[in-house]
N, C-alpha and C positions, 0 to 999 in steps of 0.2 A: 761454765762459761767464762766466770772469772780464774781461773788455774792459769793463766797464762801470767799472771802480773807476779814477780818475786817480790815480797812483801819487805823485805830484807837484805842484805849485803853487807860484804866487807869491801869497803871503796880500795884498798890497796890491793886484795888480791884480785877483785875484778881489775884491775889496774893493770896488772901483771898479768892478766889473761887476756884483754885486746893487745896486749903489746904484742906477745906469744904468737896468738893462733890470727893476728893480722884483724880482727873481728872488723865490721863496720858500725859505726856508733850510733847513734841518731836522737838530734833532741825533737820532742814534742812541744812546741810551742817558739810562736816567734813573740816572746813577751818577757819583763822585767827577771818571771823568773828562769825560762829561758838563757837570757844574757848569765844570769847568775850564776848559773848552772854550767852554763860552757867556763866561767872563769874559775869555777872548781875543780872542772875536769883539765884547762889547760894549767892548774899546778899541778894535777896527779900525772903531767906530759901526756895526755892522748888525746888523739887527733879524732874528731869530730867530723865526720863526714859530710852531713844533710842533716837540716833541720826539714819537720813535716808541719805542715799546718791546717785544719780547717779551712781556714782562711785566702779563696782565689786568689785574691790580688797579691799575694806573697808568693804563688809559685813560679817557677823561674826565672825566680829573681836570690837575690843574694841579700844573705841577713847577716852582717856581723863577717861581712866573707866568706861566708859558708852558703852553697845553693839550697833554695830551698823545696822542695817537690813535694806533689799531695802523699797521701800515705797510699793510695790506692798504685802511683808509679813506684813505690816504694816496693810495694809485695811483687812489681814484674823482678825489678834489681835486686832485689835482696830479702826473702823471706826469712833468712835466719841473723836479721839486722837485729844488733840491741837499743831498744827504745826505753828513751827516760819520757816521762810524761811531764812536764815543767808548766803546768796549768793545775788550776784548779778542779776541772771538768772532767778526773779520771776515769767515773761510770762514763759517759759519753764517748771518752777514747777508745776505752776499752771496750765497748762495742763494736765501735769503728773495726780496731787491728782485730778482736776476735774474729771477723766475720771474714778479714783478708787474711788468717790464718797465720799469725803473726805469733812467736811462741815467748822471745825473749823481750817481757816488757817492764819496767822497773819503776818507780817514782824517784821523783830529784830529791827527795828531803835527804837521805841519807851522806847524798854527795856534799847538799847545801850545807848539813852540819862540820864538813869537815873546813869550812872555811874558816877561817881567823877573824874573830869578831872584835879582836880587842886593836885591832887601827881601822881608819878607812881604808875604802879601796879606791884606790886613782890609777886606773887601765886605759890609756890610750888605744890600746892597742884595740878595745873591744867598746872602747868610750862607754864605761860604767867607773863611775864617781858617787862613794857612798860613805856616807858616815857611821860610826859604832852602832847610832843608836837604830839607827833606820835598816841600817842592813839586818841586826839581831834581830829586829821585830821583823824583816820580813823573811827568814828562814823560819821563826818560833809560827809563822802565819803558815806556811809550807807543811812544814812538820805535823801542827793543828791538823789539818787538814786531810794529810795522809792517816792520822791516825782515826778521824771521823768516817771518809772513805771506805777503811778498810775492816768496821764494826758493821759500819752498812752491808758490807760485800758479806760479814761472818751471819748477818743475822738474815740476807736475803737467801743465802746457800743454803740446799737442802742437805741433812743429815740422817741417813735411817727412815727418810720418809718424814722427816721434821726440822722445822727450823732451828738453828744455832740461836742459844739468849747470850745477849750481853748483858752483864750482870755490872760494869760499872758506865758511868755517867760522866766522858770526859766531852768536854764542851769548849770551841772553838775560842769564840764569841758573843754576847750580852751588850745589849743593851739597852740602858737603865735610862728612862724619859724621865727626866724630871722638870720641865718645865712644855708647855706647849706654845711659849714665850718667845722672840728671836730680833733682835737686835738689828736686824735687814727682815723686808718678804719679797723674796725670790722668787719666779714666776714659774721656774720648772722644779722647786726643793722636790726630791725625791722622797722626803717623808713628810710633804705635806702641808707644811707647816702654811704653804698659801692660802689653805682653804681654810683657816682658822680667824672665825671673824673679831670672837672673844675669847684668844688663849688666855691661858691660865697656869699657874703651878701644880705640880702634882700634889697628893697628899704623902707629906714625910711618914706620918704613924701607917698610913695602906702600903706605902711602898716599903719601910722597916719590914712590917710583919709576913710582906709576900717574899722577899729575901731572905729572909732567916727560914723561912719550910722549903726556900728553893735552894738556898747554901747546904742543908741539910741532907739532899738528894745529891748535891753535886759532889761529884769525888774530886775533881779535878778540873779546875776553869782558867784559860789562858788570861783573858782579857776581860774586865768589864768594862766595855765603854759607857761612858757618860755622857748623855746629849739631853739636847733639847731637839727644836729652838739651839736658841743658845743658852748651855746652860750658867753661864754666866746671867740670866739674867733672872736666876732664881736664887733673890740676896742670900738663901741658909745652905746653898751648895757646898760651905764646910761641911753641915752636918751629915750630906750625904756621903762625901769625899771621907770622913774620918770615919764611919761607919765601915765601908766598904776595904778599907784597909785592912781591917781586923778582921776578914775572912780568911782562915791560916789556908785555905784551898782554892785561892787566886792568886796566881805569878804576876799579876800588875793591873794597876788603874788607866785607863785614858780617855779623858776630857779631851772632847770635840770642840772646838770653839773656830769664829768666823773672824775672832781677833779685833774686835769694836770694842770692847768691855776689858780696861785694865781691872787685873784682880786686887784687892786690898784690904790689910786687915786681915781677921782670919779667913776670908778666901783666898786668900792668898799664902798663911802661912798652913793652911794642908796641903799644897801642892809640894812641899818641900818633905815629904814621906816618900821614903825609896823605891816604892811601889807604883807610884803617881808618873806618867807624864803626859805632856801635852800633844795634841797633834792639832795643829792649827793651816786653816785654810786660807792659802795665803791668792788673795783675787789682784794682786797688783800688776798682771799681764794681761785682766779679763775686760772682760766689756762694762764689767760694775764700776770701775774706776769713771767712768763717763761720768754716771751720774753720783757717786761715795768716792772723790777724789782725796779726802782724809785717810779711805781704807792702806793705802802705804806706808803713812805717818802713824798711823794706830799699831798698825802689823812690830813698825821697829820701837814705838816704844814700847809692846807689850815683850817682844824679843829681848827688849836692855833690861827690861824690871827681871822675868827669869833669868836672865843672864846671871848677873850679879846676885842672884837670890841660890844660885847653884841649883835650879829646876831643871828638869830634862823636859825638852821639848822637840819635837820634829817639826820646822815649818817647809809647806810644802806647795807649791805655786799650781793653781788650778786653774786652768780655761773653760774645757768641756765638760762638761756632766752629762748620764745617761738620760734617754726623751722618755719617760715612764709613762708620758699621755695622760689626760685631764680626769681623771675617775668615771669614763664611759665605760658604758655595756659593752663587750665585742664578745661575739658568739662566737666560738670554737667549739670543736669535738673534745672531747676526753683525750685522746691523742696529742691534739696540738695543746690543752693546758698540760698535759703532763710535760711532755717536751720545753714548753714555756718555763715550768717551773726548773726542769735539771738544766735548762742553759744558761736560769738567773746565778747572778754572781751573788749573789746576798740571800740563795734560799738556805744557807747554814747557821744568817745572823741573829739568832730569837733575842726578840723585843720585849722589855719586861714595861708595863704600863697598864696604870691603873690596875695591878692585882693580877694580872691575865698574864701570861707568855705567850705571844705568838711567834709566825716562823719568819716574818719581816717586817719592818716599816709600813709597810702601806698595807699591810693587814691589820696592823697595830690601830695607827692614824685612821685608817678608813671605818674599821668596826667604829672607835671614838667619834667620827664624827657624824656613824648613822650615813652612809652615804653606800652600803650594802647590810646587809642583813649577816651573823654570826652564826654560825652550827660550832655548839659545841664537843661533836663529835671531831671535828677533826680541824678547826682554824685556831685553838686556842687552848691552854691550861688554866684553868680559875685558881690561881695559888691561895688564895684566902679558903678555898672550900674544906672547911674542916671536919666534914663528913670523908674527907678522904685520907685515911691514916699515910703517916711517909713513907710505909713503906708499898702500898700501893701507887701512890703520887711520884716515885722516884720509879717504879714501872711505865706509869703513864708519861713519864718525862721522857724514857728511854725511849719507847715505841715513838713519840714525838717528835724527838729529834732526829732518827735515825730512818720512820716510814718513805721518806721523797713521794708523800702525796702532797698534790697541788693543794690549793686553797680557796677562798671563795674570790678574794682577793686577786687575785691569778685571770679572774674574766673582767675585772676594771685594770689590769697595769698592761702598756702593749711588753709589759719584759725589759731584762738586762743583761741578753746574752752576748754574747763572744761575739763582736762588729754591730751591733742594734744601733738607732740611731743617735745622735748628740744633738744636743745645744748648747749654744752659750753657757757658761757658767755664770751665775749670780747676778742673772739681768730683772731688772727690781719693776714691780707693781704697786701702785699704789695704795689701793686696798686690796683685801680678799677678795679668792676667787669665785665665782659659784662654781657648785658641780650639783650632777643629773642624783638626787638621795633617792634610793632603792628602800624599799620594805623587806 
């Protein structure tokens, strides 16, 4: 079913081959990486026919100057169109075009890699404006991705009347809770952090020891994120930050912060490890400023302290956030939570907390606050269980990360797929929330 997708290319000879035989090109997706994508392809000179999207209100309309049409008018005009998939949701596409007989399909990482990371980009022409650092991490997020993807696709394929194993353990994303703590409480945080009446810090020695049997499984991990709350407001966050450096099988660190809390001191002098940087949520366009009208004045002066500290940071202006809905019941079929689950944008991000790994935040948050009930068959990893030798544990990671089974979690969030609803970003409550706790 999946043979249709080339898993691979050389971007100059495929270059040289729509130039050639006139080919029609076509991006998948009307999104960041999308745009990115078409300004790879207009240095390699080729013209870019139709972009296809999911998404109704994008068709017959014009993205970027390019028309855009569903994929379904795609297969009357052209079934032997080459299609890049420039989203995340490649199982998903690739059902889509398999079923409309679609033969020539690709992923963008290959293209995105050939961009030039070492300036920014400033494209009028296609108004994409990026800087080193932001663009690298979002091609290294692309690439992640495709390579996650396509272990999935190895290990769902039947071989001989048997599944394909993946034998190594490369991982997108992590993230590391260290505090259940947050400097604001936002009344839609999508990991929760509202319904915590009495947060708390995590424990440094449970979460050390679930790291070190989970580093040990991992062959290869992009990113550890670091969060809370805010993890700023968990004072020994060096200790976390200098630990996780000396992982030789993580290409880089990033702390989440909301930008209330200058760093100082030694939280402040491990951000300055070459591994380290910041991604900071910048609300000075949002509705929070109403009532945290300091949050602008905090933003620049935490931006002037890494400044001059020679820190790498990304600051990044946020309005909307996804509506994840208040921790209720909602009854669905197996169908629709599976579906739920491939359209979430964050079912690849495992959550390390309190010892456990799960497959999101709000499976994380919600087991922690008892507000559904855990099956350890299939919502979590117990990293502490040391009845379970590494080399079983680093199978059980595999199958984990790669099965795309829903969760239990999956029937309290309404989802985070591709157009689901927004709100406000960073609109504040007073106190905590209730929600409906399940047995």
């Amino acid at each position: 079913m999946y043979d249709i997708l080339k898993e691979s290319y050389n971007t100059k000879d495929l270059a040289q081959k729509f130039k050639k035989d006139n080919s029609s090109v076509v991006i998948f997706g009307c999104s960041l990486e999308g745009k990115l994508l078409l300004y790879a392809m207009l240095q390699h000179d080729i013209k870019v026919d139709y972009f296809i999207d999911s998404n109704k209100k994008f068709f017959g309309k014009y993205y970027l100057g390019i028309k855009t049409i569903s994929a379904e008018e795609l297969a009357k005009l052209s079934l032997d169109a080459h299609i890049f998939i420039a989203h995340q949701w490649i199982i998903k596409a690739l059902e889509k075009l398999n079923k409309l007989n679609f033969k020539n399909v690709y992923p963008s990482s290959d293209f995105l890699k050939s961009i030039d990371i070492s300036k920014k980009i400033n494209s009028k022409k296609i108004g994409l404006y990026m800087e080193p650092l932001r663009l690298e991490r979002k091609i290294e997020i692309a690439n992640f991705n495709c390579l996650k993807i396509l272990a999935d696709l190895k290990i769902s394929s039947k071989s001989n009347g048997s599944k394909k194993s993946v034998d190594n353990l490369v991982v997108k994303h992590i993230d590391v809770v260290i505090t259940e703590r947050c400097s604001m409480k936002c009344r839609d945080c999508s990991n929760l952090m509202q319904f915590y009446d009495k947060p708390k810090n995590g424990d440094t020695n449970l979460l050390f020891k679930s790291m070190d049997r989970l580093m040990e499984c991992v062959d290869h991990l992009y990113e550890f994120r670091v969060i809370g709350g805010d993890p700023f407001m968990n004072k020994e966050i060096y200790k976390i930050i200098n630990k996780v450096v000396k992982y030789k099988n993580v290409d880089s660190v990033v702390i989440y912060t909301n930008a209330r809390i200058v760093p100082k001191g030694e939280n402040l002098n491990c951000l300055k490890n070459k591994k380290v940087r910041l991604q900071i949520t910048n609300y000075s366009d949002s509705q929070a400023v109403l009532t945290h009208p300091s949050l602008v004045a905090q933003h620049d002066e935490i931006v002037e302290v890494l400044s001059s500290n020679n820190i790498k940071f990304v600051s990044e202006k946020v309005t909307k956030w996804d509506d994840i809905g208040t921790l209720k019941f909602i009854k669905e079929t197996p169908t629709q939570l599976y579906n739920k689950f491939m359209d979430c944008c964050i079912n690849d991000v495992l959550s390390l907390l309190d010892g456990v790994l799960y497959k999101c935040p709000v499976s994380a948050h919600g087991t922690n606050l008892k507000a559904f009930s855990f099956d350890p068959n299939y919502d979590g990893v117990d990293l502490t269980d040391e009845k379970i030798g590494l080399k079983n544990l680093k199978k059980k990671l595999i199958d984990f990360y790669h099965n795309n089974k829903y969760v239990t979690a999956c029937s309290y969030c309404k989802g985070r797929g591709y157009g689901a609803g927004e709100v406000g970003a960073a609109i504040q409550t007073k106190k905590s929330l209730p929600y409906l706790a399940q047995s």
